[in-house]
TORMAR-407980 format. One line per 8 residues: their letters; for each residue x, y, z of C-alpha. Coordinates in steps of 0.25 Angstrom, whole numbers, plus 5000, padded with zeros to 4 digits. Layout:
% residues N
a) X:Y:Z  ...
% end
This chain:
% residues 389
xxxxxxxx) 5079:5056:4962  5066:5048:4967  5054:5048:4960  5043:5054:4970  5037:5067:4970  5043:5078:4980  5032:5081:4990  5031:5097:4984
xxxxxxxx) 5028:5089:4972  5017:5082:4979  5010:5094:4986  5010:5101:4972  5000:5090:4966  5012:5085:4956  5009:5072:4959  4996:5072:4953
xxxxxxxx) 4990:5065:4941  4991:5073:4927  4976:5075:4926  4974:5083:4938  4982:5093:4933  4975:5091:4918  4960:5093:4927  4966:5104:4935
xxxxxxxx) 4971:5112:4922  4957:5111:4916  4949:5115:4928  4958:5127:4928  4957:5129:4914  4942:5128:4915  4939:5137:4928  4934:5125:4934
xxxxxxxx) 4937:5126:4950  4927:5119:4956  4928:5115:4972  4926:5099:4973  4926:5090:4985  4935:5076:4981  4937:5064:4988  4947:5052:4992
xxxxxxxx) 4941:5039:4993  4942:5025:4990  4935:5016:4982  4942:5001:4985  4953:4994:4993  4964:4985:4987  4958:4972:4989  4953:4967:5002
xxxxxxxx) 4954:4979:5008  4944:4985:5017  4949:4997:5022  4960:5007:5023  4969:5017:5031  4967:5031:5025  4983:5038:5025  4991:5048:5018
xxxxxxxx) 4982:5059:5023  4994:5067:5029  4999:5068:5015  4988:5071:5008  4985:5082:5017  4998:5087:5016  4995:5086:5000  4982:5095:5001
xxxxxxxx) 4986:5104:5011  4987:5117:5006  4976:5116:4995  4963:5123:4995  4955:5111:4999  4950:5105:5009  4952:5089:5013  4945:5079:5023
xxxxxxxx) 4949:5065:5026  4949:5056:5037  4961:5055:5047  4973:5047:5042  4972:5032:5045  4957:5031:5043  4951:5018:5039  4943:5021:5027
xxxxxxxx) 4936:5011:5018  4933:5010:5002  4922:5022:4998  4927:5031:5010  4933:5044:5006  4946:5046:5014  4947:5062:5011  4939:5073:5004
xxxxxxxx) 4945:5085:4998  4939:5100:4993  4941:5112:4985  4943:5116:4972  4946:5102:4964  4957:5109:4956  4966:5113:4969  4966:5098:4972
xxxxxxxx) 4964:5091:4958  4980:5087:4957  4982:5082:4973  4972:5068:4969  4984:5061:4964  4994:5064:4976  4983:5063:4987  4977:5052:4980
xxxxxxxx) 4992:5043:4981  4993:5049:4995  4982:5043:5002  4981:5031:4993  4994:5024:4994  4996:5030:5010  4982:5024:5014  4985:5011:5006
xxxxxxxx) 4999:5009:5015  4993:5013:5027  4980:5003:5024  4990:4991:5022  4998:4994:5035  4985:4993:5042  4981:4979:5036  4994:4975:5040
xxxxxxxx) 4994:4981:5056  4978:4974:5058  4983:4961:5053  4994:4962:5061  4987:4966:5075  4996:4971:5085  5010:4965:5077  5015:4976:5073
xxxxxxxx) 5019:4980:5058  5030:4989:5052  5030:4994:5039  5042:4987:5030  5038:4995:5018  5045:5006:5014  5055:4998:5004  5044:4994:4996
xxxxxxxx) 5038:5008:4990  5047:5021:4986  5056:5028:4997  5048:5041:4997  5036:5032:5001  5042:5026:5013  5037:5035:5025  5024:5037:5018
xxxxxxxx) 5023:5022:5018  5026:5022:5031  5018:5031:5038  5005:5025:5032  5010:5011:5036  5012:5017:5050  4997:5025:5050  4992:5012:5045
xxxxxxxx) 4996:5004:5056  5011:4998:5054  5020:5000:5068  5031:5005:5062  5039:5008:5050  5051:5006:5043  5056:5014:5035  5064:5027:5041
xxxxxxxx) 5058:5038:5034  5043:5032:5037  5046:5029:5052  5050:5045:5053  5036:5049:5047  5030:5043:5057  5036:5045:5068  5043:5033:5074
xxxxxxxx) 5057:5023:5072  5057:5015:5060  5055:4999:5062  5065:4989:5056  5073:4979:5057  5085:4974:5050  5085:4970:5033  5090:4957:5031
xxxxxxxx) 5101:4965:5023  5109:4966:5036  5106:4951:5040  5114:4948:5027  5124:4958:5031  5129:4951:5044  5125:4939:5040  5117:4934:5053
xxxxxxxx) 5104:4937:5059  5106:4935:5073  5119:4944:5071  5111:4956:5064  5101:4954:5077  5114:4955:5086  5117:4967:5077  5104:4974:5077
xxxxxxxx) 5104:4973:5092  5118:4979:5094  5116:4990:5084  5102:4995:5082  5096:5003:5096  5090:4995:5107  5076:5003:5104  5075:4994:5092
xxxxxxxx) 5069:4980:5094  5076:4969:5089  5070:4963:5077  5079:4954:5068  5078:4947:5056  5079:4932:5056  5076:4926:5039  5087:4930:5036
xxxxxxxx) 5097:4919:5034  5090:4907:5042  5077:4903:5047  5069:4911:5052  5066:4905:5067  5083:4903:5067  5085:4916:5064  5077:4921:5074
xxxxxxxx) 5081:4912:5084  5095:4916:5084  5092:4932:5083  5084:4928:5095  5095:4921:5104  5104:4933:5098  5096:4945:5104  5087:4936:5115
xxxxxxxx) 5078:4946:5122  5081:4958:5112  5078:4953:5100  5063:4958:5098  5058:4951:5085  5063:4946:5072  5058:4948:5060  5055:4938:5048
xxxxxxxx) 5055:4944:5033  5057:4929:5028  5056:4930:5013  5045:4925:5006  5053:4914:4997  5056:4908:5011  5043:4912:5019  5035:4901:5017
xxxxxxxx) 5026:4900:5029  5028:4913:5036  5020:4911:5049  5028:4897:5051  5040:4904:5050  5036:4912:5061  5030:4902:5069  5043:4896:5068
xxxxxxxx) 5051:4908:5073  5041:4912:5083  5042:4896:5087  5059:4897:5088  5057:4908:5097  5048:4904:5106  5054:4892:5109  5067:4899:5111
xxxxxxxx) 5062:4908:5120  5063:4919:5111  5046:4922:5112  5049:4938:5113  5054:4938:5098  5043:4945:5090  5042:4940:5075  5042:4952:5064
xxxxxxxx) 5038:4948:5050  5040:4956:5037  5042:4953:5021  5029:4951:5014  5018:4956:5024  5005:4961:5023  4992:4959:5031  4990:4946:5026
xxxxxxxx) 5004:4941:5030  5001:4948:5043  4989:4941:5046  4995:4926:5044  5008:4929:5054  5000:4935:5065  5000:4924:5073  5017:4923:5074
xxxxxxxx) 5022:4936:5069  5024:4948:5078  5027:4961:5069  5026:4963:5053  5035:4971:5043  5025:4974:5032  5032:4980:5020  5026:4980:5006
xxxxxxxx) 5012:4978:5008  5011:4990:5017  5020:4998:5007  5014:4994:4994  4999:4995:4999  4988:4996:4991  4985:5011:4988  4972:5015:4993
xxxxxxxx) 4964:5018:4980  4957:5031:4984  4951:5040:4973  4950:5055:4973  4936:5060:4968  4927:5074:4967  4915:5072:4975  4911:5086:4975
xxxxxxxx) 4912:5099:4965  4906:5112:4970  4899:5106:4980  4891:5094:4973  4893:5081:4975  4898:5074:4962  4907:5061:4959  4913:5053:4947
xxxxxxxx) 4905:5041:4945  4909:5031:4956  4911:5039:4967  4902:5046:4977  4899:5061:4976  4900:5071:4987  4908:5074:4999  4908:5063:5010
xxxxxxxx) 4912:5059:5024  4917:5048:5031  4911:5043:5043  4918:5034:5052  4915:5026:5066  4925:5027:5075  4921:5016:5084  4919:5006:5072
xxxxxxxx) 4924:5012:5059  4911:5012:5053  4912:5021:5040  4901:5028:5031  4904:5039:5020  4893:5050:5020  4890:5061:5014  4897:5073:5020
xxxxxxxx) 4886:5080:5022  4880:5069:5031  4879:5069:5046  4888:5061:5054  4886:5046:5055  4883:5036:5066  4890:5024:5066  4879:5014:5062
xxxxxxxx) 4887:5003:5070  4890:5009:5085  4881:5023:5082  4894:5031:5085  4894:5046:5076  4905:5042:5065  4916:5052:5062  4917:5060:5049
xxxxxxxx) 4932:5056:5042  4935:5065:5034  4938:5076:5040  4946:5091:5037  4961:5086:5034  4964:5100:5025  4954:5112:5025  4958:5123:5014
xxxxxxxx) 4970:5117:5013  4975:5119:5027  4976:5106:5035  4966:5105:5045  4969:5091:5051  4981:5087:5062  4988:5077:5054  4991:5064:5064
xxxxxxxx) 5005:5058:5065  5007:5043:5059  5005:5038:5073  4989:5042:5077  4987:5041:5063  4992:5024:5064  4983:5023:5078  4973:5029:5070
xxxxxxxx) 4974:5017:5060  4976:5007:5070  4963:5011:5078  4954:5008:5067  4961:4994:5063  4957:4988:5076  4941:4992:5072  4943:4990:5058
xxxxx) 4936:4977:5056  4924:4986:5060  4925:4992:5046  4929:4983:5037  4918:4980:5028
% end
């Protein structure tokens, strides 16, 4: 069998951690059943990080839902920063004690992929980005993996179960496998173009066997106008100077007369790698470093027992609310009992983020598909240099 916990499983609270289930016997034990007020929230980024996509809130309210608590949060695919609470939850703590663990992993490790897609879509401007991923973490992660590198800004997908999450055809090429099983590149391009349906641009390897730039000359005089780009995941014992070697191949092309030949790069990239090829390369297949993100580290922490503010030592007591500019992103955490805020750089009225997602347990919130969700992302990137501190 494989090792993951059914989703009945999941819904139960069986994923939690031991101790809640020790702290939920003694309250029980002890007639304690006190209403309390908890929330999610971040204290710091991995390293260099200055913001983040906030996801996995689809999951997590299809964990709460049904519980006699209430939940608020911000819209999926909100741009949060350290110190911002990213949802707030009430009743009586013992009904929800055992769902910190299983929320907690929800939003952390979704929020993480979906951040690290979106580092990689800004570097890359309007090149476009697929996510490669999938091979690198558990099967039953895959179309988790891919719907947050989706939301977070990647153009497609390609693993088959993720692409159906979301609503669209998987993205992909060939592996070098079937390079090595006929032996030629510029026969498997002959193939591809024979076999695989016309809707599907033709993208062919060409680090195969060879050269890069002859290999991707001689896929280009195989196909001429069809062929729409080939793709380079040179490996990195033999990569050297990866912007040379597309220079060179972009250089070979040209001169033929091939300058319609888009360049797609994959193996080994992230918003680094990105960065430094912009200047030659037309498309990225980004694998690992969106698949094996940083998990968001957000802690889960009562603010709030029978209606008076209170807090472990560290943390801020108290139900708050986050205020965000639409025009500029500006953001400030108040008090939730405060007024609304004026943006203090364009004097526009902020918007208060967290908002009813689950009210006595019955969702209150239409849920967006993966697509509104990723146009969301992509509308903040453009002013997110406003925000970054």
């Amino acid at each position: 069998m494989f090792h993951i916990a059914a989703p009945e499983e999941i819904k139960a609270g069986k994923t939690t951690d031991f101790y809640f289930t020790n702290t939920v016997k003694i309250l029980k034990a002890k007639g304690i059943h006190k209403h309390a007020a908890a929330e999610v929230c971040l204290k710091d980024f991995p390293k260099d990080w200055q913001w983040g996509v906030l996801a996995g809130i689809e999951e997590a309210a299809y964990l709460l839902e049904g519980l006699p608590i209430s939940v608020y949060a911000p819209e999926e695919g909100t741009i949060f920063q350290p110190r911002q609470p990213v949802m707030l939850i009430e009743g009586h703590y013992i009904d929800y004690a055992v769902y910190e663990t299983p929320l907690l992993g929800l939003l952390c490790q979704a929020s993480g992929v979906a951040t690290k897609a979106s580092r990689s879509k800004k570097a890359a401007g309007n090149r476009s980005v697929i996510s490669f991923g999938a091979r690198r973490m558990h099967p039953a992660l895959a179309p988790m993996i891919e719907r947050n590198a989706y939301i977070g800004g990647c153009d497609g997908v390609a693993s088959l179960a993720g692409a159906d999450l979301i609503g669209m055809a998987p993205r992909g090429t060939v592996p070098h496998a079937l390079v090595l099983m006929m032996g030629d590149s510029a026969a498997v391009a002959q193939a591809f173009h024979e076999v695989i349906e016309p809707q599907i641009k033709r993208i062919t390897l060409v680090d195969t066997f060879s050269d890069e730039k002859l290999e991707a000359v001689r896929a280009a005089e195989v196909l001429g106008d069809a062929l729409f780009a080939v793709r380079l995941d040179t490996p990195s014992s033999r990569r050297g100077n990866m912007r040379q070697i597309l220079e060179e191949v972009r250089w070979e092309l040209d001169y033929r007369g091939y300058k319609q030949v888009k360049l797609f790069v994959s193996g080994g990239l992230d918003e680094y790698k990105i960065t430094e090829l912009n200047p030659v390369a037309d498309a990225y297949g980004v694998g690992a470093s969106i698949s094996n993100a940083p998990v968001v580290n957000f802690a889960f922490d009562l603010v709030e027992i029978e209606g008076q503010p209170i807090a472990k030592k560290g943390k801020k007591c108290g139900r708050k609310q986050l205020w965000r500019c639409p025009g500029c992103l500006y953001s400030v955490v108040t008090p939730a009992s405060e007024t609304p805020v004026l943006c203090p750089n364009c004097q526009s009225p902020c918007s208060a983020l967290l908002t009813p997602l689950i009210k006595d347990g019955r969702l209150v919130r239409k849920l967006p598909k993966p697509q509104a969700i990723r146009d969301y992302v992509l509308s903040q990137l453009e002013k997110l240099v406003l925000c970054q501190p």
